[in-house]
NUDRENDO-677799 format. One record per residue: residue in one letter; x, y, z of N, C-alpha, C in turn. Coordinates in steps of 0.02 Angstrom, whole numbers, plus 50000, padded with zeros to 5 digits. Example, Ala and Ser with C-alpha at 12.3 -4.5 7.8 and 13.67 -1.06 7.14 Angstrom:
BEGIN
A506604971650390506154977550390506604983550390 S506424988850354506844994750357506455000250394 
REM end
This chain:
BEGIN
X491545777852412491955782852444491905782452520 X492235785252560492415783552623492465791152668 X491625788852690491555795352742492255792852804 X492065800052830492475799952911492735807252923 X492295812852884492635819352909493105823352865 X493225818652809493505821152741493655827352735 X493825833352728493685839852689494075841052674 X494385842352615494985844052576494725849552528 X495475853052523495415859752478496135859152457 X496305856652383496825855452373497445860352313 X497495865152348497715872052340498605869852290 X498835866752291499445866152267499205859952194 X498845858152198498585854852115498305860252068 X498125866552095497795873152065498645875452020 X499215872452069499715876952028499895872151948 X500315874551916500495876851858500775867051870 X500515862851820500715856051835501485853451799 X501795859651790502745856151798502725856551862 X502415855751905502685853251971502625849151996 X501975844551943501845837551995501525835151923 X501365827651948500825820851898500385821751954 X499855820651898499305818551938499355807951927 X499295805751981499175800451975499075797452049 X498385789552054498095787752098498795782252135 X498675780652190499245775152224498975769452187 X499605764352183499465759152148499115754952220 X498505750452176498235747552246498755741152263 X498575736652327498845733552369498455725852387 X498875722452374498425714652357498075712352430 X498325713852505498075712652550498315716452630 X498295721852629498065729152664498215725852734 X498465729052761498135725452861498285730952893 X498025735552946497885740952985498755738753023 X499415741753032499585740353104499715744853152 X499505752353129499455757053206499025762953179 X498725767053219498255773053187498435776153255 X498325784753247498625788653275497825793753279 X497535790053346496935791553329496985800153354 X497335801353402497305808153430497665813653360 X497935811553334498105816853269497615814853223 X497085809953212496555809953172496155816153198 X495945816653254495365821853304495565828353295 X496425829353270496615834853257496435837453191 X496665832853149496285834653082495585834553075 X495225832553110494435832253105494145826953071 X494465821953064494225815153063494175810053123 X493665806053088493455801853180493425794053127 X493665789853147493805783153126493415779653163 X493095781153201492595773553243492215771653194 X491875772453175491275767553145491695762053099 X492245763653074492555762453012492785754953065 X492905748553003493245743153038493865742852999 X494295738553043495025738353053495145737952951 X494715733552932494955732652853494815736452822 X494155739252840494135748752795494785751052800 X494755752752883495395758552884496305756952854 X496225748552844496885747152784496555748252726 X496075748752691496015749352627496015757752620 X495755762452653495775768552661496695771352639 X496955768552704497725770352713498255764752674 X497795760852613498175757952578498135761052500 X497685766052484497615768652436497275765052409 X496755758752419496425755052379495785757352388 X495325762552418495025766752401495045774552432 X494885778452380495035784752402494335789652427 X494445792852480493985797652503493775801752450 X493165804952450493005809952406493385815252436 X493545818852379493845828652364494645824152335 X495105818952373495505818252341495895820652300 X496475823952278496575825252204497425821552201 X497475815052207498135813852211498605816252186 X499315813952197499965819852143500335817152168 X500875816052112501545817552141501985823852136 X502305824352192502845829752173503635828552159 X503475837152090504245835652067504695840852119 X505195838152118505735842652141506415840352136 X506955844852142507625843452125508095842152203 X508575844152209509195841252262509685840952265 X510115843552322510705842052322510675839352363 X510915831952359511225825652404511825824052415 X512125823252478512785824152499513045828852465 X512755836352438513145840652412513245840952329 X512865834452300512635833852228512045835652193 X512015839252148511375840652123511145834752067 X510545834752096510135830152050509395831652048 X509015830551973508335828951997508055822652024 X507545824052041507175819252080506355819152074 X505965820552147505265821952111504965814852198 X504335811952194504015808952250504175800952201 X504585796752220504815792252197504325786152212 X504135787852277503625781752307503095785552349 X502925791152334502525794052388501805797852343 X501285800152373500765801252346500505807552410 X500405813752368500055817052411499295815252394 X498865812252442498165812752426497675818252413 X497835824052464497445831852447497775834052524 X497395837652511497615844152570496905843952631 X497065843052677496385841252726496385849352782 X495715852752781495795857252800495235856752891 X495675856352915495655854752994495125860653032 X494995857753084494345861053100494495866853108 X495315869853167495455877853138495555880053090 X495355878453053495605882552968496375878552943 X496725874852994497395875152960497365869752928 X497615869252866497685866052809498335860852808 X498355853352813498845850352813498875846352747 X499395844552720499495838552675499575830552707 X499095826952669498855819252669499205816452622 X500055812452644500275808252573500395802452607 X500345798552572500485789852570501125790552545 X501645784752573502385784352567502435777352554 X502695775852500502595768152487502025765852436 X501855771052401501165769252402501485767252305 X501795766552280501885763752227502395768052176 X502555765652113502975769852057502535775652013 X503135780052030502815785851993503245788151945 X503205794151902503565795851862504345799251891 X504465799051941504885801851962505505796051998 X504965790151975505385781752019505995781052001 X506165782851941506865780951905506885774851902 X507295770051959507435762751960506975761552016 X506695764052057506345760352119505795758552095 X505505755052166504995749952134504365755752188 X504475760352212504105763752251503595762452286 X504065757352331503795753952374504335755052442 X503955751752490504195752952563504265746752595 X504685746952680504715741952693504525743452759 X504345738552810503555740352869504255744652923 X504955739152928505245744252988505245751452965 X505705753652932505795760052895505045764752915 X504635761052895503965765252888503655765252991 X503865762753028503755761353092504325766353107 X504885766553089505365770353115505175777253127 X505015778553051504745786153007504165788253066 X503725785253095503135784853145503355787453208 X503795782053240503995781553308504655790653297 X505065791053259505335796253282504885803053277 X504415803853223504195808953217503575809953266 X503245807653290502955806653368503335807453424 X503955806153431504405808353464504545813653462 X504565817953437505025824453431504295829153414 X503805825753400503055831953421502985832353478 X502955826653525502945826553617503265829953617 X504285831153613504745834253638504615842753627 X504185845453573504005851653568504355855353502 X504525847753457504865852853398504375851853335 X504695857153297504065855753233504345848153204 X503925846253173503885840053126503365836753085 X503365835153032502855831352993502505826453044 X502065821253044501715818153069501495811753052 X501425806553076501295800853061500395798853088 X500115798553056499375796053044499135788653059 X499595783553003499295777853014500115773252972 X499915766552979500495762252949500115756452939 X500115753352885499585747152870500335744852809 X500315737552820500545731552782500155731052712 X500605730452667500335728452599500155722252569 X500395715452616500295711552599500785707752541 X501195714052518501605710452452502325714052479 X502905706452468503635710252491503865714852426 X504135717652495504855722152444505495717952442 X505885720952404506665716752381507045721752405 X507595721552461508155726252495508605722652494 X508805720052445509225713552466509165706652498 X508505708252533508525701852551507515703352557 X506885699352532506305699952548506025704652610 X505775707452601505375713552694504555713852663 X504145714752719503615715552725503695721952692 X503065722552642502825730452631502465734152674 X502545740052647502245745552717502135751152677 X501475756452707501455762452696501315765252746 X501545772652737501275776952778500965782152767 X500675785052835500045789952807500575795052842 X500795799752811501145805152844500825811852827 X500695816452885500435823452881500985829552892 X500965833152861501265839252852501015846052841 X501125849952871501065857352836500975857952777 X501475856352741501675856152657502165849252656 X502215850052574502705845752562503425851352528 X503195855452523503735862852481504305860952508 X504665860352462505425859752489505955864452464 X506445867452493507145868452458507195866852378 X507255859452391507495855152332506735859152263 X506125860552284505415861252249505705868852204 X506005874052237506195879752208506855877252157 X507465874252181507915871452140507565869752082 X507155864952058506885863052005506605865751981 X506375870751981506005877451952506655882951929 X507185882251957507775887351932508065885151880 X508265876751894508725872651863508235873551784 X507545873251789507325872251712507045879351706 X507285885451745507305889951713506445895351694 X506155891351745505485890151743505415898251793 X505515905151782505545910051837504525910351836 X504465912451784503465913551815503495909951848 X503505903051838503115898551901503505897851964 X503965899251958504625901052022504395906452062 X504085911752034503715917552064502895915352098 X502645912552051502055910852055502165905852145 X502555899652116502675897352194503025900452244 X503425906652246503675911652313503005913452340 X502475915952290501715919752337501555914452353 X501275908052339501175902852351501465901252440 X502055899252431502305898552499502215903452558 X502305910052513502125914052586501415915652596 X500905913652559500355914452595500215907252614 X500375903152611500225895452646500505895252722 X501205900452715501725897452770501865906452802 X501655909852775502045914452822501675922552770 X500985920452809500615925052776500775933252811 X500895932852873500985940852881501795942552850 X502125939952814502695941752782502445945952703 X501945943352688501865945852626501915956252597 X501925956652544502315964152536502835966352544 X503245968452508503735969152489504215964352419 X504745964952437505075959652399504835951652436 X504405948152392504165941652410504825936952423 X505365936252367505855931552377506315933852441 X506485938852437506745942652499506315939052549 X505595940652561505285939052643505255930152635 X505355927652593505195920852602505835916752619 X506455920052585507235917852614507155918652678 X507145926752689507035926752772506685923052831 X506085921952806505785918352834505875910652851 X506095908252795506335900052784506875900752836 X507595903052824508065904652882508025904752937 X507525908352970507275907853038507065903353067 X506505898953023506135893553056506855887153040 X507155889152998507785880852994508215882753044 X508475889753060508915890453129508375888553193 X508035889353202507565886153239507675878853258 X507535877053207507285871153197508105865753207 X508445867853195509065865053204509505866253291 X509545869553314509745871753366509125868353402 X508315866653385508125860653440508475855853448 X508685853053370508705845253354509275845753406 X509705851253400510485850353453510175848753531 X509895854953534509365852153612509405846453640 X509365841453602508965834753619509305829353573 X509805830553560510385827053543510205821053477 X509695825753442509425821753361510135824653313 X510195818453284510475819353219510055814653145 X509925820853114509465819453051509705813453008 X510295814553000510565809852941510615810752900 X510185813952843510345814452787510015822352743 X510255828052791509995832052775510145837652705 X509865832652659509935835852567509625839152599 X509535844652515509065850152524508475849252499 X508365843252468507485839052466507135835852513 X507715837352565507375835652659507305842152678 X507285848452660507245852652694506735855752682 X506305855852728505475858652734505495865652709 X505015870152680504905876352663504605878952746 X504335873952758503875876052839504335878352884 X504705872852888505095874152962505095867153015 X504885860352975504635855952998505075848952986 X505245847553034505705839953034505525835552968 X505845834952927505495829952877505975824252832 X505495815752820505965813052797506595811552845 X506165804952875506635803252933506995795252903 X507515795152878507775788852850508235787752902 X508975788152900509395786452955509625789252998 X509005792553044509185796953103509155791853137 X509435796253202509355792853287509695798153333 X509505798753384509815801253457510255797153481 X510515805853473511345801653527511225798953605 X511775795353602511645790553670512315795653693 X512895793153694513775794753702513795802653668 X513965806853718514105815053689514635812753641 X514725816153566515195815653534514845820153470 X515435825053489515095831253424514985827153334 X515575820953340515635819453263515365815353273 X514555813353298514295806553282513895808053232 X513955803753199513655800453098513135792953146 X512815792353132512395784153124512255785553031 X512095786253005512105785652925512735780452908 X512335775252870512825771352850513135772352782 X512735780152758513015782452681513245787952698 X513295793552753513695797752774514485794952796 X514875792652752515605791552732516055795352782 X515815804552758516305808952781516145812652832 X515685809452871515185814552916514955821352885 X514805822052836514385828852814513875831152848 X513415824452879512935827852925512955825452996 X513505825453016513925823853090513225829553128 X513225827053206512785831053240513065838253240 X513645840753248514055847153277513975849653202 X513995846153145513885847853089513185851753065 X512545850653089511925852453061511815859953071 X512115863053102512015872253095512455873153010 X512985871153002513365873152943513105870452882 X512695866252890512415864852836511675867152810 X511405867852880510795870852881510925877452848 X511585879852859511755886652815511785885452746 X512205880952740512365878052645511635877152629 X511385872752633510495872552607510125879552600 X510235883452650509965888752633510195892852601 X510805892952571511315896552530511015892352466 X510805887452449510785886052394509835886252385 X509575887152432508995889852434508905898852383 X509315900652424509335908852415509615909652314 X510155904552311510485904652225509755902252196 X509155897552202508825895852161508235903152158 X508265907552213507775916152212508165919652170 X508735920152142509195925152129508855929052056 X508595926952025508135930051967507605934352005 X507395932452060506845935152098506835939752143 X507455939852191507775945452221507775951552204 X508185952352143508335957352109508575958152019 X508175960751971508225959751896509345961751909 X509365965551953510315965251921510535958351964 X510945954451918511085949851951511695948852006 X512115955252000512565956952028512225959952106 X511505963952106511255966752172510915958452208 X510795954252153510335949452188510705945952224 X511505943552205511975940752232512215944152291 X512015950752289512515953052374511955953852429 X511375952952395510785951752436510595945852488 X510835941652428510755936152430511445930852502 X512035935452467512575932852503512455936952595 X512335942752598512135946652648511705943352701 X511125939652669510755934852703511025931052742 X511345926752700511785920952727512125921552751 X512655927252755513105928352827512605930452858 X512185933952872511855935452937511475928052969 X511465923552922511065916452966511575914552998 X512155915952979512745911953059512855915253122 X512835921153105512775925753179512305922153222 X511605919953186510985920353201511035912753243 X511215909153201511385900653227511755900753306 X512305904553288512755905453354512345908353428 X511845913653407511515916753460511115910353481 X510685907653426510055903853457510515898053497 X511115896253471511475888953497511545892753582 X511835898253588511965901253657511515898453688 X510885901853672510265902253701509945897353701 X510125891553688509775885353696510215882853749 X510955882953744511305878953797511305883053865 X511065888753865511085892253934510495890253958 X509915888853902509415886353937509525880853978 X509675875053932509935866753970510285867954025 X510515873854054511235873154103510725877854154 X510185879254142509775884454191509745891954197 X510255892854139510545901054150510125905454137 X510005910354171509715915254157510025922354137 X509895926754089510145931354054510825928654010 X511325935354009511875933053977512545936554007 X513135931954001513455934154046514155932353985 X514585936753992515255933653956515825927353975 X515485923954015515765919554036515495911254020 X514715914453991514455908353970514575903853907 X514885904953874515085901853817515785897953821 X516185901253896516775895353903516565889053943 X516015892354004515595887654029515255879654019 X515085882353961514635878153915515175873853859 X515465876153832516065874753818516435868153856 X516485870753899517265866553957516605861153974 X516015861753983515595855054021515525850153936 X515385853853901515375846453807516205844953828 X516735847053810517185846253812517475839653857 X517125840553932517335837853971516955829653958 X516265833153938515595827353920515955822253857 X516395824453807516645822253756517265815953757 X517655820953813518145816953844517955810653886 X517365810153923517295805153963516725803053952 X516575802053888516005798653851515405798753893 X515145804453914514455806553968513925806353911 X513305802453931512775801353909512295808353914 X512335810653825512195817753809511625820453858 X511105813753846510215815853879510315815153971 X510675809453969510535809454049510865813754088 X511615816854077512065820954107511615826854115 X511305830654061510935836054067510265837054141 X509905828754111509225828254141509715827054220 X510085824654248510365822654304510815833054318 X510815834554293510925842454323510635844954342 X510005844254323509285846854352508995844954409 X509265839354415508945836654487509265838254576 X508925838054610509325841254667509905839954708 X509975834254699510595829854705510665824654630 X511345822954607511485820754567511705812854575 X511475809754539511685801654515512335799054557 X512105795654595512955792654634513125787354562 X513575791454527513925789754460514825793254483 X515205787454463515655789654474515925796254440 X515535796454389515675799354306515595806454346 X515215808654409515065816154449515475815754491 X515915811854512516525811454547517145814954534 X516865813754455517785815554442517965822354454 X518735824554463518805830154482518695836154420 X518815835854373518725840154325517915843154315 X517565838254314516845839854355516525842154382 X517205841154472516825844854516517165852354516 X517645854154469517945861754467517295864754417 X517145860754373516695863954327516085868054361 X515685860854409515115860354439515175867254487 X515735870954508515835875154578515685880354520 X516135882254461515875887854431514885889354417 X514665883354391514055884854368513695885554409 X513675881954485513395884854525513385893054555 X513655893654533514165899254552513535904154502 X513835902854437513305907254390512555904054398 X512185900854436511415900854431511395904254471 X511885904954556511655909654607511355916854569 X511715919254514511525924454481510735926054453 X510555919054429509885921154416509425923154457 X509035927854437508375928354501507905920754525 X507875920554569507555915754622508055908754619 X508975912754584509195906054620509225900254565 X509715894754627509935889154596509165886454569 X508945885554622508065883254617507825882554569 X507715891454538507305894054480507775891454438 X508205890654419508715886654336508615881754366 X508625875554398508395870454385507755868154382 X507435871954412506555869454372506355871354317 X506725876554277506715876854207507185874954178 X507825871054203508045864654149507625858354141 X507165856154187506695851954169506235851054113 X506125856454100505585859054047506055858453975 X506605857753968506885859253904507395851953903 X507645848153953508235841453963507485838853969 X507565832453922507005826553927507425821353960 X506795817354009507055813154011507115807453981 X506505806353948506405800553892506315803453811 X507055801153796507125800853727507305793953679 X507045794853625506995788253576507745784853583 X507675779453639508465778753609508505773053564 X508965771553535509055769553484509165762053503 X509325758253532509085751653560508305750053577 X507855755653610507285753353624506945754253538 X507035757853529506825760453441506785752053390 X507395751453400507615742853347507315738353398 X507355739253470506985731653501506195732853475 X505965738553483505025738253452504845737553384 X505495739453313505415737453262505395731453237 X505845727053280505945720653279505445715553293 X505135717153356504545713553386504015717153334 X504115719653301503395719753271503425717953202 X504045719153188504355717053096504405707253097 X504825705353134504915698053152504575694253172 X504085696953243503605694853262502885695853257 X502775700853233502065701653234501705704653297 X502125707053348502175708253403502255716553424 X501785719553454501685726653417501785729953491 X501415724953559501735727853628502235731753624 X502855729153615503285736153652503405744553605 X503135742353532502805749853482502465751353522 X502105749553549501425754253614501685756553664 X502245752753678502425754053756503005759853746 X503425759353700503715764153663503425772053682 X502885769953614502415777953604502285779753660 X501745774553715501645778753768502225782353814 X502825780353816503335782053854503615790153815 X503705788753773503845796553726503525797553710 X502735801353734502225804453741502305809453810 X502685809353857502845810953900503735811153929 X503845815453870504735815953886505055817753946 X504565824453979504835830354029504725827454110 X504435820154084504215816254150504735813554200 X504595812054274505035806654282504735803654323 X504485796654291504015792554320504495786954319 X504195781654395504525774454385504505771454325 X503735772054317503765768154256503915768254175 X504295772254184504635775854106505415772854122 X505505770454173506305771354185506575764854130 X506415758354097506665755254053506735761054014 X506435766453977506605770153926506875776253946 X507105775054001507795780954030508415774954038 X508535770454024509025768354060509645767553988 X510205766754039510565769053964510845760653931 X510895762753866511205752953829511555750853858 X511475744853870512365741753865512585742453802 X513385741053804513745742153746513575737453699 X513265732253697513015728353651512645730553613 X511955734653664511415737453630511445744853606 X512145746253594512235752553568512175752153491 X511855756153463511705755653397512175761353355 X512645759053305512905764153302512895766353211 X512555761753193512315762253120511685761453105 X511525764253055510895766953046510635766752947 X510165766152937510155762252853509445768652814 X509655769852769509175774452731508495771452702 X508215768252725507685764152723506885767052716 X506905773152702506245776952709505915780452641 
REM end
């Protein structure tokens, strides 16, 4: 067994086992370490020095397991592109639950880590970019200040996968809050399963949202879920992420970015950008993710409806009541995020045409979502012709106009648009040039040089400027593959 700080308390194998298999990761013919995330090890309260490079692949290859352990897979159901289906952890393995030196309790699963009962046709296995991708964005967007699952470690298996064409295998060590999903309650409705549907509502809210507890449990746990996904969505707009493929078996019970397959950040403002090469109809278009973030939670709320209320007629207007109140709610936080980006202080009835007429204008003349923002903030702006134009400069006279309003001034809104416009975000050319050099070549430099650069978004250092600078049209990436 494999000291290093271990301590697990694995609280969700205690529940009622229609929710999961117990079963170990299939082992791995020849393991190789290729990144560890030593500062989120120190968080969890593990320390990896003593350990050598081939321990720590056999560790994070599932070919031996720490003591307390209690592996599992989880079941759960889904609606994908709007289809229901079951499903369940196809290639993934929660190892146990590791309880961190503040008390807070995270989940330890391996992704890739082999076939489980829930594989159907896959071979539940991984492939190293996908699993580098899954790394590099979700490290990204913890720097930037939003919630998200976590990436630990990524070690090679030594044996390919088949995608059509041979790839290096890969796993990953990904950390989370939970793994509770949307899709986890669906499968508990769909089979009709209400005790244990109840049993997991207390469950969630004392894991995730313990001062909610009392009262109607399904009631405070809808509520609660709602909040942290309007949240959580109106960042991703922030900072110009589009998820890709947001079923409702991607949608965290936490409140936490999860299940990163064919995302990327926009480069080109454009409300209907898709990179998903299986999003057809743009369902999860960027301008799209508040309305769906509503649908998910609408179909969140139909799988409580036994739980709400014994009349099924009161549970439904309960239920529906909710859900119109999450769009009001979306609309306020969207305000209040873009008045932030623009410097505004308070609220004024003029800010929503404001904000408005500058995307609009940003849409029309294909303005680079991250830099247009981060270049507002600064005290003089980019000799870009693109700040030339006249429509621009009518815009630019109003908003100045409204920061004079805030207290301490143009000043004070632009030193707090700094804090919220990054300047270094994952773009999606530097993303595929570091997967590449390390998938093709063996060549892991610019993954380092990467991480270190989006470790420090709110910066503006010389030496970050390759990962401020914008693609050429060559290196614009505009498709994106479900690979995770």
């Amino acid at each position: 067994m494999i000291p290093c700080g271990w301590s697990f308390d694995n609280s969700y194998a205690r529940l009622p086992e229609v929710l999961f298999t117990r079963l170990a990761p299939s082992p791995v013919r020849d393991p190789r370490l290729v990144i560890l995330n030593e500062p989120l090890g120190q968080r969890l309260g593990l320390n990896f020095s003593s350990m050598s490079s081939q321990a720590l692949a056999e560790l994070f290859a599932g070919n031996r397991l720490p003591t307390g352990a209690d592996p599992l897979a989880q079941a759960y159901a889904g609606h994908q592109f709007g289809h229901f289906t079951m499903l369940g952890d196809g290639r993934a393995i929660v190892l146990g639950e590791q309880m961190a030196p503040d008390g807070k309790r995270f989940d330890i699963q391996f992704k890739g880590s082999g076939r489980t009962p829930y594989s159907r046709n896959g071979d539940g296995r991984a492939a190293l970019g996908p699993m580098l991708r899954e790394y590099i964005i979700s490290e990204a967007l913890h720097a930037l200040g939003i919630p998200t699952t976590r990436s630990l470690a990524v070690v090679t298996t030594g044996e390919w996968v088949f995608r059509g064409t041979p790839l290096a295998g890969a796993i990953l060590t990904r950390v989370a809050s939970s793994h509770l999903r949307v899709g986890t309650f669906q499968y508990l409705a769909m089979r009709r399963e209400t005790g244990v549907l109840n049993r997991l509502v207390d469950y969630a809210l004392e894991r995730h949202y313990p001062s909610s507890r009392g009262g109607n449990a399904a009631m405070a746990l809808l509520s609660g879920v709602m909040e942290r996904q309007a949240a959580l969505v109106i960042e991703w707009l922030r900072v110009g992420f589009v998820h890709g493929v947001m079923n409702t078996d991607n949608m965290a019970i936490s409140g936490e970015s999860i299940d990163f397959g064919p995302c990327a950040f926009m480069d080109v403002f454009q409300r209907g950008t898709v990179f998903s090469s299986i999003d057809q109809t743009g369902r999860y278009a960027f301008a799209n993710q508040p309305g769906i973030t509503q649908w998910n939670c609408a179909r969140f709320a139909e799988s409580l409806l036994p739980l709400l209320h014994p009349d099924p007629v009161m549970a439904a207007g309960m239920a529906q009541e909710a859900i119109d109140g999450l769009a009001s709610l979306l609309q306020t936080r969207w305000l209040s995020m873009m008045r932030a980006k623009l410097g505004l202080a308070g609220e004024e009835a003029g800010d929503a045409g404001l904000i408005g007429d500058l995307l609009d204008w940003m849409e029309e003349r294909s303005a680079d979502y991250t830099r247009t923002f981060r270049s507002l903030a600064a005290e003089t702006l980019p000799d870009d012709s693109l700040f030339r134009d006249a429509p621009f400069l009518a815009w630019q006279r109003r908003w100045l106009q409204r920061l004079e309003a805030n207290p301490g001034g143009r000043k004070a809104g632009r030193a707090h648009m700094l804090d919220v416009n990054p300047a270094v975000i994952p773009r999606n050319h530097k993303v595929e040039e570091a997967i590449n050099a390390a998938v093709l070549a063996e060549e892991l430099t610019p993954l380092h040089d990467l991480l270190a650069a989006l470790a420090h978004p709110y910066e503006d250092q010389p030496s970050l400027e390759p990962y401020t600078r914008l693609p050429e049209s060559a290196q614009r990436v505009y498709k994106t593959f479900c690979g995770t």
